[in-house]
C-alpha positions in Angstrom: 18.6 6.8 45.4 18.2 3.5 43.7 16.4 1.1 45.7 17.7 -2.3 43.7 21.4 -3.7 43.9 23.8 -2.9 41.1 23.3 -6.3 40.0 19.1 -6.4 40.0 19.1 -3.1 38.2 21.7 -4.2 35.3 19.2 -7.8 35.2 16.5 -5.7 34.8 17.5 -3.1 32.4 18.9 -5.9 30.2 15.7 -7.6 29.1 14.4 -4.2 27.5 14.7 -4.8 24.1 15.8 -2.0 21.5 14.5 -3.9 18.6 12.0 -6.8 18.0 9.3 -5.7 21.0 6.1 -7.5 20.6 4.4 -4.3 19.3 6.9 -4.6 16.1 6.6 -7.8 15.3 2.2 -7.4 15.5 3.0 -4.6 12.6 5.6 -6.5 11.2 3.9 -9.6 10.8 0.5 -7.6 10.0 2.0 -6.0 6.7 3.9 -9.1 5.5 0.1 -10.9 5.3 -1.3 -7.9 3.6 1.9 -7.9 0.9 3.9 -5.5 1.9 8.1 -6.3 1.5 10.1 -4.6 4.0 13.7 -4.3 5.5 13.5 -4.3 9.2 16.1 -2.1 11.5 17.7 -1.4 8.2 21.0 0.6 9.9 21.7 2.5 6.2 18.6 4.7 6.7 19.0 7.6 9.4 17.5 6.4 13.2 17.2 2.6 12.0 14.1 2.7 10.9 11.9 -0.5 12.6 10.1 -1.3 9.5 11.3 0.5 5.8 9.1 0.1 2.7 12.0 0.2 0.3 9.8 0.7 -3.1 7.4 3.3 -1.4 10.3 5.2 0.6 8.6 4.9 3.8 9.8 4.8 7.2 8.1 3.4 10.0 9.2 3.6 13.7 7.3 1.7 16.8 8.1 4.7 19.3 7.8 2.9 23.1 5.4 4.8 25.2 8.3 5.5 28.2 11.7 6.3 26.4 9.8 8.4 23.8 7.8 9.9 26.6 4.5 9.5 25.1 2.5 11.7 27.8 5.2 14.0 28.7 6.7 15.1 24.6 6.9 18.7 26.1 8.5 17.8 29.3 10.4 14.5 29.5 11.4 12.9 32.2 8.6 14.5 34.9 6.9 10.9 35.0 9.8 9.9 36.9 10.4 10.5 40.9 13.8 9.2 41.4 16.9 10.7 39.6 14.8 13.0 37.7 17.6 14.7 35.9 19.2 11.6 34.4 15.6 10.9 33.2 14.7 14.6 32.1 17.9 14.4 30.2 17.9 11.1 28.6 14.5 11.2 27.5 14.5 15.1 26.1 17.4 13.3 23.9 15.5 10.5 22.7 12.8 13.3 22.0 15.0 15.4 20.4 16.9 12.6 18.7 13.4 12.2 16.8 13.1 14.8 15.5 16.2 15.3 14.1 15.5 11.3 12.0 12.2 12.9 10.8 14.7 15.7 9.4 17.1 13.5 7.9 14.9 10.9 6.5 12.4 13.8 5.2 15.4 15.4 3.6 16.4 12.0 1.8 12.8 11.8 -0.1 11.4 9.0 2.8 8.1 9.6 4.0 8.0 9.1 8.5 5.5 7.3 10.5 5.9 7.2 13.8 3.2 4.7 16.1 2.9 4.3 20.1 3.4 1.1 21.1 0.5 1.0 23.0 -1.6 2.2 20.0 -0.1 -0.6 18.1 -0.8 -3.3 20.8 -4.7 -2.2 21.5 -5.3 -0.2 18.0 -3.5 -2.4 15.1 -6.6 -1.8 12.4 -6.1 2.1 13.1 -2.3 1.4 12.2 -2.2 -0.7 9.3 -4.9 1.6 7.6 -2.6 4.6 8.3 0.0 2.4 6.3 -2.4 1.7 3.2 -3.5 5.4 3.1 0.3 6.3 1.6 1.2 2.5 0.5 0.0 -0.5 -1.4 1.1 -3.8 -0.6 3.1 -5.5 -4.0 0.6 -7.8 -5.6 1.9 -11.6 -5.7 2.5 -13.0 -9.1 -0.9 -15.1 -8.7 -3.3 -12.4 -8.1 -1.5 -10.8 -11.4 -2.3 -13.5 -13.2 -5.9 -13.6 -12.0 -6.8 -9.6 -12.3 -5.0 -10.0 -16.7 -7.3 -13.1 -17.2 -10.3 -11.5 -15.7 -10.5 -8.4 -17.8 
């Protein structure tokens, strides 16, 4: 049984966001300095991807540690004491649901990375260099200019 009002709970669950969390925007904001030209939540890619590097096909999702059940991927929903199947149900779908986006997006030619929020929040180097090791960021016309009238 829930131990909050109709009213609290429905307060509650509307502040969790779906889209713009702070761990997204750290990424976000991270690749744009480095150069890299995104679409973000760009709805005509299977799942939504949070971040898409249109010119090198890559996919990037900021997965939250509780709705993707981080700790529990082979049984969702048992980090939860009240209304445990709701929760083992809704979160095996989100798990599930996943998977099937990798498929898709896999099947389409676009490359998946998926990060923990929490990795992003404490481990944003580890991230980013996951990022360069299958991208480059687009060069600005300026830098251009410098590397043709250096050699």
């Amino acid at each position: 049984m829930d131990s909050m009002t109709k009213a609290q709970r429905s307060r509650i669950m509307s502040k969790i966001r779906s889209k713009d969390t702070k761990a997204e925007i750290l990424l976000r904001k991270t690749l744009w300095h480095l150069g890299f030209r995104y679409r973000k939540n760009w709805r005509k890619l299977p799942g939504t991807p949070d971040i898409a590097l249109t010119r090198q096909k890559i996919a990037i999702f900021v997965d939250g540690d509780f709705w993707h059940a981080r700790v529990y991927r082979k049984r969702p929903g048992d980090q939860i004491a009240s209304r445990k199947k709701y929760w083992q149900k809704k979160l095996a779908r989100n798990v599930e649901r996943d998977k099937e986006v990798n498929d898709a997006l896999t099947q389409e030619g676009w490359l998946v990375l998926r990060f923990w929020e929490s990795d992003v929040q404490k481990k944003l180097e580890e991230c980013v260099e996951n990022v360069l090791s299958y991208a480059s960021p687009r060069r600005s016309p300026k830098t251009q200019k410098a590397q043709k009238t250096s050699t």
